[in-house]
N, CA, C and O atoms as CSV, one atom per row, in Angstrom:
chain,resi,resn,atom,element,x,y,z
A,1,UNK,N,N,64.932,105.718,41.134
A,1,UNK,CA,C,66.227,105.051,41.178
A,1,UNK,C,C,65.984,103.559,40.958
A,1,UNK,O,O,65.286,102.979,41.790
A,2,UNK,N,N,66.551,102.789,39.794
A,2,UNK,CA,C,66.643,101.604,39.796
A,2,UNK,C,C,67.180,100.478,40.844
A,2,UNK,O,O,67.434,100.833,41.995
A,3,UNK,N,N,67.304,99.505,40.559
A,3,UNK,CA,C,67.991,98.496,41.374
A,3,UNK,C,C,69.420,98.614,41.101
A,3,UNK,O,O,70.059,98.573,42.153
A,4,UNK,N,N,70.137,98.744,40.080
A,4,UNK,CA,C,71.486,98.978,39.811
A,4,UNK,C,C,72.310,100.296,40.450
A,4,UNK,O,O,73.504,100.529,40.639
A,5,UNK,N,N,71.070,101.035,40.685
A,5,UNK,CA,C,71.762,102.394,40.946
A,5,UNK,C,C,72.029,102.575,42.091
A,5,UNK,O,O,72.753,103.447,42.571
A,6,UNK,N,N,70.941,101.023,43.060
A,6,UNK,CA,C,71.065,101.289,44.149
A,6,UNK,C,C,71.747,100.169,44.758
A,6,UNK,O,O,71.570,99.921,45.951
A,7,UNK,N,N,72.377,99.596,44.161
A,7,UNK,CA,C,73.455,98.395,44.657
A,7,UNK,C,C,74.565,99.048,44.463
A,7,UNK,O,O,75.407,98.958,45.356
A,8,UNK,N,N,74.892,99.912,43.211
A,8,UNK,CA,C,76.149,101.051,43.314
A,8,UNK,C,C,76.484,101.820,44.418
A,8,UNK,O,O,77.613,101.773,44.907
A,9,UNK,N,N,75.542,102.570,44.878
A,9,UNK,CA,C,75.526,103.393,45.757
A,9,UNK,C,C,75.766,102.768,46.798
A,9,UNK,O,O,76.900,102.936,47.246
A,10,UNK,N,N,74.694,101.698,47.683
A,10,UNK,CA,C,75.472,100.672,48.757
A,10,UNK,C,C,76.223,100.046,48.671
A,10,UNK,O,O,76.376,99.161,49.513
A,11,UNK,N,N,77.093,100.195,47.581
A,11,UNK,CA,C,78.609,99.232,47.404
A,11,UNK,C,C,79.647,100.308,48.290
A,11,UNK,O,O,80.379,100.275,49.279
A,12,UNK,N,N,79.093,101.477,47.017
A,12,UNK,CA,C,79.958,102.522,47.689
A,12,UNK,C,C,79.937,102.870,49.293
A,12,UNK,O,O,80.855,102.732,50.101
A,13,UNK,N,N,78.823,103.285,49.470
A,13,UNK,CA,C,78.724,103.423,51.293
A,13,UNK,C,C,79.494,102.406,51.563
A,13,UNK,O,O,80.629,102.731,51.909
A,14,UNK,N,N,79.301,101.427,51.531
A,14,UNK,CA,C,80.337,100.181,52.605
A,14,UNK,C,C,81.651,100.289,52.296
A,14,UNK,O,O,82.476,99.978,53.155
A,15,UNK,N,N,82.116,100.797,50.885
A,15,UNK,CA,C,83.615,101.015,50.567
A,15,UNK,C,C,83.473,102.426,51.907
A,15,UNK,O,O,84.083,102.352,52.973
A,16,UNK,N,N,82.944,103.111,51.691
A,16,UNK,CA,C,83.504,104.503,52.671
A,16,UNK,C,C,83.234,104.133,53.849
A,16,UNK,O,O,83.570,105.165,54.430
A,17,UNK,N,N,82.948,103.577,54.504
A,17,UNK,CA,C,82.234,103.041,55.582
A,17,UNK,C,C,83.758,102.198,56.508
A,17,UNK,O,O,84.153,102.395,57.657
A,18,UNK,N,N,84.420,101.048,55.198
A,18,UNK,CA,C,85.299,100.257,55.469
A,18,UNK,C,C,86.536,101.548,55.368
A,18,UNK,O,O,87.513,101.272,56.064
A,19,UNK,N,N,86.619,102.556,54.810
A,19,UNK,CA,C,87.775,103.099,55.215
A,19,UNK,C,C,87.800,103.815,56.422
A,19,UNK,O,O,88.892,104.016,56.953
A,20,UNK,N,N,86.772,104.229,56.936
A,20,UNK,CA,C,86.365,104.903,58.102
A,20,UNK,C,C,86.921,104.378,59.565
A,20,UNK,O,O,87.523,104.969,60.461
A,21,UNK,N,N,86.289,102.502,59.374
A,21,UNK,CA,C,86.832,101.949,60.081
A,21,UNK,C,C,88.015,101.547,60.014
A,21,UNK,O,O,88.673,101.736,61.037
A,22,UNK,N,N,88.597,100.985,59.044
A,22,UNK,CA,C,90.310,101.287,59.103
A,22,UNK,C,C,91.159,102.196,59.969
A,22,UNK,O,O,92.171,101.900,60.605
A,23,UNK,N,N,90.432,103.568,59.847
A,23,UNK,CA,C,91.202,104.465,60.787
A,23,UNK,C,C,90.873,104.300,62.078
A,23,UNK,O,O,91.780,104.202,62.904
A,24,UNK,N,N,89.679,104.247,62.430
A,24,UNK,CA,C,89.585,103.900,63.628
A,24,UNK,C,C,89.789,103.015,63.997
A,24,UNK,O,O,89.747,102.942,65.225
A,25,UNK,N,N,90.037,102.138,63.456
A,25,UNK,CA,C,90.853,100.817,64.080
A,25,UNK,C,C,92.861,101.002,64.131
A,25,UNK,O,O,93.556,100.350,64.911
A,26,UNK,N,N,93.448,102.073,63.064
A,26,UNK,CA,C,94.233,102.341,63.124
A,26,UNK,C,C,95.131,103.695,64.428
A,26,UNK,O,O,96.199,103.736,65.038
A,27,UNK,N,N,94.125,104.428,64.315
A,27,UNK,CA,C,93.781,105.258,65.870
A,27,UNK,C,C,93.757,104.380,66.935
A,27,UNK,O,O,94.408,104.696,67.931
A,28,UNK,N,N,92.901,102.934,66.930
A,28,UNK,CA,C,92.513,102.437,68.467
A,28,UNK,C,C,94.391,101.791,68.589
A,28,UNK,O,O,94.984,101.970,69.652
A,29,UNK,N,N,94.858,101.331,67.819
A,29,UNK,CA,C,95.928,100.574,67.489
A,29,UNK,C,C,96.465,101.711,68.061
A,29,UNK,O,O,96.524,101.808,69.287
A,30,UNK,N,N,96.942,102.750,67.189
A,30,UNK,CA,C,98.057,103.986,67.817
A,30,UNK,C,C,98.014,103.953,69.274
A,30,UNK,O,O,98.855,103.448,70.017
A,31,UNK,N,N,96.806,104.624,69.635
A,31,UNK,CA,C,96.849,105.157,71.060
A,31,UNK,C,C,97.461,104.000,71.961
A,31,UNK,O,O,98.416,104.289,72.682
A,32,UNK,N,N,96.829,102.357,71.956
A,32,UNK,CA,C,97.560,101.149,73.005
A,32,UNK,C,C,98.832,100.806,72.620
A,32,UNK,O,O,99.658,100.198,73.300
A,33,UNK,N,N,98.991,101.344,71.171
A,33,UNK,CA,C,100.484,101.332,71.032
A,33,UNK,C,C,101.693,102.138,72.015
A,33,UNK,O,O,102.572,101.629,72.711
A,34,UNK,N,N,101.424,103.325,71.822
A,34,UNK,CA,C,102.299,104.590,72.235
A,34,UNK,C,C,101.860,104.490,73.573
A,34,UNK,O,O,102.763,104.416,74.407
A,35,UNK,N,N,100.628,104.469,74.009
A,35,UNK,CA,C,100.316,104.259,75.606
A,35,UNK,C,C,101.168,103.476,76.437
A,35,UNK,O,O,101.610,103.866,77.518
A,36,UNK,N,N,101.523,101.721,75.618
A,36,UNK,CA,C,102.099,100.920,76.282
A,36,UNK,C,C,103.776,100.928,76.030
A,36,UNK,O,O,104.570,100.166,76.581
A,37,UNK,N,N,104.003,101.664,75.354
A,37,UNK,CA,C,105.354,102.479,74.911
A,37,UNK,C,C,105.866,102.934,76.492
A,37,UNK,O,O,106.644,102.511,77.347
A,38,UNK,N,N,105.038,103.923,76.334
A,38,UNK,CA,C,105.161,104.885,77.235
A,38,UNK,C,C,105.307,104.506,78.835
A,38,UNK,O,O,106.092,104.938,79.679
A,39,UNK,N,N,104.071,103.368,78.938
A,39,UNK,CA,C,104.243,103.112,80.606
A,39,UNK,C,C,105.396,102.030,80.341
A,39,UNK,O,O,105.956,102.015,81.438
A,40,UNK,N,N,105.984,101.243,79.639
A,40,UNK,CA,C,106.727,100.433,79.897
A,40,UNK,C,C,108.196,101.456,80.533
A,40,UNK,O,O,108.762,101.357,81.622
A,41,UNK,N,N,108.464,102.337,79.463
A,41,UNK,CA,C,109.351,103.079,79.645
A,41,UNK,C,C,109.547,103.614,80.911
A,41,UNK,O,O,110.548,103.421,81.601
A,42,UNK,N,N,108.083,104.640,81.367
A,42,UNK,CA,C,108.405,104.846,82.746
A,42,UNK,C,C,108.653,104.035,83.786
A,42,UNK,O,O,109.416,104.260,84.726
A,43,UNK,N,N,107.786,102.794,83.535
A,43,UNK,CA,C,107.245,101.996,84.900
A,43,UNK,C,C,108.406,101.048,84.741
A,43,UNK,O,O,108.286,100.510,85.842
A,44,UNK,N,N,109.102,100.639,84.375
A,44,UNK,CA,C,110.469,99.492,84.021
A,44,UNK,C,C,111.634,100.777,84.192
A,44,UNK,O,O,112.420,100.941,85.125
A,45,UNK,N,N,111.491,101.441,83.217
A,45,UNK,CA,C,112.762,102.092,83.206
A,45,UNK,C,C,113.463,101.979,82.486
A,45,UNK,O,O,114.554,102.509,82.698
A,46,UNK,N,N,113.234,101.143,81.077
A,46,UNK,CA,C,113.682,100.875,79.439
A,46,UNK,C,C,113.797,102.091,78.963
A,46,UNK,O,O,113.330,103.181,79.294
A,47,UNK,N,N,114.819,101.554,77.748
A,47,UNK,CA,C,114.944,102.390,77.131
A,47,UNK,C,C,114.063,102.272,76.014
A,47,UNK,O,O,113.722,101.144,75.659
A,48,UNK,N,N,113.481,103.688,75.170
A,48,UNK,CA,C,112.442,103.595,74.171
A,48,UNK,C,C,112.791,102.382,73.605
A,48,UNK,O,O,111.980,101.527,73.961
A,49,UNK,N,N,113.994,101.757,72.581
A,49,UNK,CA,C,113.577,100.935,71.951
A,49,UNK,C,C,113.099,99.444,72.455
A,49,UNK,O,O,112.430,98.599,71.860
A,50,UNK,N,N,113.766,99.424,73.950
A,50,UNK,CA,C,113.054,98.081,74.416
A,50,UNK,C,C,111.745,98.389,74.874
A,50,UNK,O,O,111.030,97.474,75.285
A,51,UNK,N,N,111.445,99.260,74.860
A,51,UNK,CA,C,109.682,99.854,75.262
A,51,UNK,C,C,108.908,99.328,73.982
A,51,UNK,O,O,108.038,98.459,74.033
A,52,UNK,N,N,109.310,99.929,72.894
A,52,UNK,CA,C,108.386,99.340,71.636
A,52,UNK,C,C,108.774,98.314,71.019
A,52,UNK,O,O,108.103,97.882,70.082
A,53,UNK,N,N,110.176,97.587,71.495
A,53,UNK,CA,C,110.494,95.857,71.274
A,53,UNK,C,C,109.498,95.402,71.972
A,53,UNK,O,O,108.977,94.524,71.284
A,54,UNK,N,N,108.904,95.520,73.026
A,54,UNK,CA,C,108.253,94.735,74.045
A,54,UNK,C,C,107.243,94.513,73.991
A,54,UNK,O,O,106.718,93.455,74.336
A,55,UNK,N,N,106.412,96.022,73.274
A,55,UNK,CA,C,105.208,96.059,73.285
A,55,UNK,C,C,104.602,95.670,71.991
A,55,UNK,O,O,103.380,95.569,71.885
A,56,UNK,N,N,105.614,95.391,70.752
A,56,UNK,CA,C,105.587,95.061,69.360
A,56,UNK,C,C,105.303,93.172,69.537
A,56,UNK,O,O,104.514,92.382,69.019
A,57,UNK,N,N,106.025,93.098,70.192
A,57,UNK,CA,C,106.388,91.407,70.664
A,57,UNK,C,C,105.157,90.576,71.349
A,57,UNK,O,O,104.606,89.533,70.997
A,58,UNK,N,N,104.881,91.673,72.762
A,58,UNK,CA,C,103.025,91.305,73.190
A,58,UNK,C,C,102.174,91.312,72.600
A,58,UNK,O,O,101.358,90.391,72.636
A,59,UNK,N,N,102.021,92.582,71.671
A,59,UNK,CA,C,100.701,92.932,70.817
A,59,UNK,C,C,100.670,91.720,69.595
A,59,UNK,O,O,99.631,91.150,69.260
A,60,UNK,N,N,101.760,91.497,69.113
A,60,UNK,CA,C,101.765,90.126,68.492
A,60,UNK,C,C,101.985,89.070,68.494
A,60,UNK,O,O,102.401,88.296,67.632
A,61,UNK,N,N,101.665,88.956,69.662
A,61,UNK,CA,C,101.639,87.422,70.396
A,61,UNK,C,C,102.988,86.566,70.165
A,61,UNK,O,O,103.065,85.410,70.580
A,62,UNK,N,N,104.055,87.203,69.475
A,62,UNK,CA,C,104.958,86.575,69.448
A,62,UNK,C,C,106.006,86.079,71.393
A,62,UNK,O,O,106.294,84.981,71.868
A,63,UNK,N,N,106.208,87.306,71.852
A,63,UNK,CA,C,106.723,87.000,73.103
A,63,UNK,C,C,107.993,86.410,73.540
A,63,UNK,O,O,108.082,85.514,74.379
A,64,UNK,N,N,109.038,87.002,72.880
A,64,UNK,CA,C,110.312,86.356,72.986
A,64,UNK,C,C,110.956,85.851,74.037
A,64,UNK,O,O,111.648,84.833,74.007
A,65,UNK,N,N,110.676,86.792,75.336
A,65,UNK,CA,C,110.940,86.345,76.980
A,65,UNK,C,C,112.180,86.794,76.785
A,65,UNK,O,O,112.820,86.676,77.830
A,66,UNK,N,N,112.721,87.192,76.037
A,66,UNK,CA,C,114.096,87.968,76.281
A,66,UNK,C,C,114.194,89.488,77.639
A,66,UNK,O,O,114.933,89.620,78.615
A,67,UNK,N,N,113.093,90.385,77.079
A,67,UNK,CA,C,112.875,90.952,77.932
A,67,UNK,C,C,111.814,91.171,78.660
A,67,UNK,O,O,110.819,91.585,78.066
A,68,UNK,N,N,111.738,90.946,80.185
A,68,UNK,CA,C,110.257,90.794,80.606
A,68,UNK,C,C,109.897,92.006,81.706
A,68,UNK,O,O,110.843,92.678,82.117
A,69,UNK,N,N,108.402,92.326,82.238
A,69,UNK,CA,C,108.676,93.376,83.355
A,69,UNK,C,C,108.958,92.738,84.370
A,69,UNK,O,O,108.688,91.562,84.612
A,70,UNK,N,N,109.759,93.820,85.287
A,70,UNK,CA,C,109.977,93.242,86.547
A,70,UNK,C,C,109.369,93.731,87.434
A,70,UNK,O,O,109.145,92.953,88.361
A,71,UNK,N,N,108.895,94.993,87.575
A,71,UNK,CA,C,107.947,95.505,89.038
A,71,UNK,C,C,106.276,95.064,88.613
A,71,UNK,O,O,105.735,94.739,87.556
A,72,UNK,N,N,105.874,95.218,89.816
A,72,UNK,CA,C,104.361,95.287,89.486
A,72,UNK,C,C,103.409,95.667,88.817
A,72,UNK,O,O,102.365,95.147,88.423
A,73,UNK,N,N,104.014,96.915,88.702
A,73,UNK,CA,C,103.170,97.751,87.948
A,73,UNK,C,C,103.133,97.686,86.363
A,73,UNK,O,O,102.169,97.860,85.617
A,74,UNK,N,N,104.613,97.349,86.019
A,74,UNK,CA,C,104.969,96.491,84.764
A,74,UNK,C,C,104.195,95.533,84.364
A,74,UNK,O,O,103.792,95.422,83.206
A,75,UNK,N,N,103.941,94.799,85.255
A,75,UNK,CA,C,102.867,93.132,85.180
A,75,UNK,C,C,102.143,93.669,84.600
A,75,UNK,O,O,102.009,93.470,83.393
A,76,UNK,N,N,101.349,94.640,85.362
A,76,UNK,CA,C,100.015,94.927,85.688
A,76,UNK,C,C,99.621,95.739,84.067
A,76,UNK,O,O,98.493,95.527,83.621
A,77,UNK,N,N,100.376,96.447,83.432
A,77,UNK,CA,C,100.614,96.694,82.242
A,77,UNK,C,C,100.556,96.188,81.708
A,77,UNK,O,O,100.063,96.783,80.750
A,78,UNK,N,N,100.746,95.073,81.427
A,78,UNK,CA,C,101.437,93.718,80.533
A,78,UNK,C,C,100.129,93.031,80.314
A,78,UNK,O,O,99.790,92.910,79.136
A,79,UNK,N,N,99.222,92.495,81.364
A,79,UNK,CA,C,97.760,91.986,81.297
A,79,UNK,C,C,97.017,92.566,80.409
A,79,UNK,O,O,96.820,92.050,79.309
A,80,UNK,N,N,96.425,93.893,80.820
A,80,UNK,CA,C,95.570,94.195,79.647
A,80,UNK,C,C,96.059,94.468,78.436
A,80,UNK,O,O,95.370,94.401,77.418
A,81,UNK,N,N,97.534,94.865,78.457
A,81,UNK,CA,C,97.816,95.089,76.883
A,81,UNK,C,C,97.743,93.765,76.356
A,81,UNK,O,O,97.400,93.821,75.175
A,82,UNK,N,N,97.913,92.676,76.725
A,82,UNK,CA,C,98.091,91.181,75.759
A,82,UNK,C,C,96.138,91.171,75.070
A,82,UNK,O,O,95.816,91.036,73.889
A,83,UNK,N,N,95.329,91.329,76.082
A,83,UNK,CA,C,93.958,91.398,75.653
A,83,UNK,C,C,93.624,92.096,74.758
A,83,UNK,O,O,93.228,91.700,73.662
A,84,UNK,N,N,93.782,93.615,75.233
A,84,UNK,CA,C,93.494,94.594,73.944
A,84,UNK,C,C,94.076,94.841,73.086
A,84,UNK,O,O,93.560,95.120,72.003
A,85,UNK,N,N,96.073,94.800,73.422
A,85,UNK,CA,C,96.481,94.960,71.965
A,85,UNK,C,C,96.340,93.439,70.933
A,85,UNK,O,O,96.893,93.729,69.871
A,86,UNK,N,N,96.038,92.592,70.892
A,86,UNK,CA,C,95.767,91.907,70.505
A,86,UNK,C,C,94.217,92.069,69.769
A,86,UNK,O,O,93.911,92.354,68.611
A,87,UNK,N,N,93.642,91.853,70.606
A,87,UNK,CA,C,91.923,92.126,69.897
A,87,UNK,C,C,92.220,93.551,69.476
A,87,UNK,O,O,91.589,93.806,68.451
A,88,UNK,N,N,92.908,94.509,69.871
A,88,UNK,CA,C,92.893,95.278,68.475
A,88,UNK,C,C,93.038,95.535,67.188
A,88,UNK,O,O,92.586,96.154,66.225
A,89,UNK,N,N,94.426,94.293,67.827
A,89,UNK,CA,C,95.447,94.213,66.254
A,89,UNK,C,C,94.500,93.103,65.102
A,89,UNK,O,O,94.565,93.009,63.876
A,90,UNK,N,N,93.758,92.468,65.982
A,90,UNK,CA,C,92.999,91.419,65.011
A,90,UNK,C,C,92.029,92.820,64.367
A,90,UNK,O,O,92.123,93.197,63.199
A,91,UNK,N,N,91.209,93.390,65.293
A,91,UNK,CA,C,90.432,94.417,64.535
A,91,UNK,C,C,91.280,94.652,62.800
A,91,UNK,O,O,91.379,94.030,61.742
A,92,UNK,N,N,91.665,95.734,63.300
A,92,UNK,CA,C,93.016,96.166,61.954
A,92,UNK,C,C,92.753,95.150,61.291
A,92,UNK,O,O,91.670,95.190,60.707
A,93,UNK,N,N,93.437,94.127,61.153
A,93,UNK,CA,C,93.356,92.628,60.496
A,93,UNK,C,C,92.152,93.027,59.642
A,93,UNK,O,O,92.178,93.549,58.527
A,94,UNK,N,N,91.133,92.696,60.351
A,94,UNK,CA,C,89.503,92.400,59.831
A,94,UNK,C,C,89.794,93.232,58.997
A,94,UNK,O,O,90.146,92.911,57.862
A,95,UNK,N,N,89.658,95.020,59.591
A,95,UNK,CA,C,89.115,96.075,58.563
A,95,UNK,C,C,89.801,95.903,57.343
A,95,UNK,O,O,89.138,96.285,56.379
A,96,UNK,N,N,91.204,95.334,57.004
A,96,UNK,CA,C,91.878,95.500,56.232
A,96,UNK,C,C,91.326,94.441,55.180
A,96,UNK,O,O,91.328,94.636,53.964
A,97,UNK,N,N,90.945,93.518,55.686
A,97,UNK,CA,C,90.136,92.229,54.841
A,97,UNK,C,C,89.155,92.788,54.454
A,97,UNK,O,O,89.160,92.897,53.228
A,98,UNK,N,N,88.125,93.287,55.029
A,98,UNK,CA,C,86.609,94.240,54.987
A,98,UNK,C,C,86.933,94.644,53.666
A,98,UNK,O,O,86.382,94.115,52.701
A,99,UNK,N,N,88.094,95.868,53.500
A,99,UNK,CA,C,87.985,96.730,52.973
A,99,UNK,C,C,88.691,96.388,51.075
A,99,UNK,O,O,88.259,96.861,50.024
A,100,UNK,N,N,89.742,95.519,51.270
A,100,UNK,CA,C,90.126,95.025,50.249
A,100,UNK,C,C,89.178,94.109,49.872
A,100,UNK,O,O,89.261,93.706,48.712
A,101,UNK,N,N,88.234,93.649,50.611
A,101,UNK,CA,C,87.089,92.695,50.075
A,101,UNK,C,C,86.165,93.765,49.360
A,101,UNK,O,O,85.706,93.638,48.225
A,102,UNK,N,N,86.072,94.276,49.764
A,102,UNK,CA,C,84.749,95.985,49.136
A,102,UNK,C,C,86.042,96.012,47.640
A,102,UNK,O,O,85.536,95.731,46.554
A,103,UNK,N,N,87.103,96.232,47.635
A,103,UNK,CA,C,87.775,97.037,46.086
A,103,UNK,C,C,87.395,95.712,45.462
A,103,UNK,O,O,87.157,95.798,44.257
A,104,UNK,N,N,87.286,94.548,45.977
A,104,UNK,CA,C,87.750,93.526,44.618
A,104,UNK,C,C,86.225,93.309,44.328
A,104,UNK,O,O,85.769,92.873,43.271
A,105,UNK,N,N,85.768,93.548,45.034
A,105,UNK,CA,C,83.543,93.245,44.476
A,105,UNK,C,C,83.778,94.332,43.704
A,105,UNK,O,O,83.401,94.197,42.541
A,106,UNK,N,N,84.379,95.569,44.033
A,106,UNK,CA,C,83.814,96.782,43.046
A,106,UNK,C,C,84.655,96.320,41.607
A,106,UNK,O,O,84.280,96.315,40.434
A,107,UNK,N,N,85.722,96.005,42.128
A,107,UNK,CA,C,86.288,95.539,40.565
A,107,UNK,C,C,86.028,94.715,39.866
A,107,UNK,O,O,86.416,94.729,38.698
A,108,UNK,N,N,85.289,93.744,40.373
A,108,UNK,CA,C,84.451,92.656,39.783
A,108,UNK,C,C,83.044,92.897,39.088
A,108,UNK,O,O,82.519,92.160,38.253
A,109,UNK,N,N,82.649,93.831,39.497
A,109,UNK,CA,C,80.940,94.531,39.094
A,109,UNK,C,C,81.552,95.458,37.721
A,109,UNK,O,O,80.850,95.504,36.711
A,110,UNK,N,N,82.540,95.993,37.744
A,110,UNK,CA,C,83.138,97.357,36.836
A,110,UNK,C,C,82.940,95.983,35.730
A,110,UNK,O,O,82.054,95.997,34.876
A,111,UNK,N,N,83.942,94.768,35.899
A,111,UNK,CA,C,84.455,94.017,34.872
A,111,UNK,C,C,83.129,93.462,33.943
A,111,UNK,O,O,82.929,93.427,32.728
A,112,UNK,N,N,82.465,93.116,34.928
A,112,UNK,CA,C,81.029,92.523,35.004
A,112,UNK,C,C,80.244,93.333,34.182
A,112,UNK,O,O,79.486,92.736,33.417
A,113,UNK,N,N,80.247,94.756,34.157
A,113,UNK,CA,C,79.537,95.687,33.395
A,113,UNK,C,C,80.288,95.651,31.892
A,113,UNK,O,O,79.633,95.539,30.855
A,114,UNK,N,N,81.746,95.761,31.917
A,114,UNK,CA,C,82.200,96.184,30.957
A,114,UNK,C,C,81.987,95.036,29.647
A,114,UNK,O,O,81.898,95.194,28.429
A,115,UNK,N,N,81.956,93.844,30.515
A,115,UNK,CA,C,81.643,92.629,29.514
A,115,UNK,C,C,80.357,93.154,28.898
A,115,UNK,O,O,80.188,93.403,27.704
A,116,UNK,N,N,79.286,93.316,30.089
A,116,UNK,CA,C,78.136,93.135,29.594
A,116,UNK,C,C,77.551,94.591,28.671
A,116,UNK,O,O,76.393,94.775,28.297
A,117,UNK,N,N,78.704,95.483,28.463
A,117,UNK,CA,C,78.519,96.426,27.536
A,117,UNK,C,C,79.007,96.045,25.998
A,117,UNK,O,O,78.538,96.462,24.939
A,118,UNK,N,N,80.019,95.186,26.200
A,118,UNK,CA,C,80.664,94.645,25.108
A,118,UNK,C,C,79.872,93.760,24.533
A,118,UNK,O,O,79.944,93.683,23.307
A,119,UNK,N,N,78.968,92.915,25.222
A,119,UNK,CA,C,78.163,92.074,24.517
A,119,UNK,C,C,76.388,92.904,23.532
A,119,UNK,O,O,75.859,92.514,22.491
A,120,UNK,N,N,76.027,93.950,24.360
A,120,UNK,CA,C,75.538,95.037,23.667
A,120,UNK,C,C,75.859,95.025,22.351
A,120,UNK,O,O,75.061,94.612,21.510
A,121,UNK,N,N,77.142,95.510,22.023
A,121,UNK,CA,C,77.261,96.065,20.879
A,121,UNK,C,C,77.332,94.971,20.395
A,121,UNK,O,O,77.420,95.561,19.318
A,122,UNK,N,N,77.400,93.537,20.014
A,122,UNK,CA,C,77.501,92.775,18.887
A,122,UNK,C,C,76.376,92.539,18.424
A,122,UNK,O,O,76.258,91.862,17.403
């Protein structure tokens, strides 16, 4: 195996590699999503859509203060989701950079070849 054949091939692994993590970063996202859905709903007593207004609003640091928890256990909810859904949502972020960074090298190497096939033939 040459050197070309083998910069192809580890291009590719890291392209499959970066979609891999996408999902699992899209999975880690789901689950603190719907999780914090869920306890807001029970533990407040919202209705679904102010459950995932609330938790849409924390996880992205936006924070309107329109609606806030009021029992404890609400709080207590509220803490770690600002940490993790956040450093999750940055995750996501990354992989999504990762991974559109992997298509545009591969599309850049394709272009890169195709020139340098074109210059061949003259």
């Amino acid at each position: 195996m040459n050197l070309e054949e083998h910069l192809v091939r580890e291009a590719e692994r890291q392209r499959e590699q970066a979609k891999r993590k996408i999902i699992y970063a899209l999975v880690m996202l789901g689950v603190v999503y719907v999780s914090a859905i869920a306890a807001f709903h029970y533990a407040e007593g919202w209705l679904w859509e102010d459950s995932i207004y609330f938790t849409t609003s924390t996880i992205t640091t936006v924070g309107y203060g329109d609606i806030v928890p009021k029992t404890y256990f609400g709080r207590m909810i509220t803490i770690p989701l600002m940490w993790i859904g956040i450093a999750v949502g940055f995750y996501f972020i990354y992989t999504l950079q990762e991974y559109g960074r992997s298509k545009v090298e591969h599309r850049i190497d394709k272009t890169i070849d195709h020139v340098n096939k074109m210059r061949k033939w003259k």
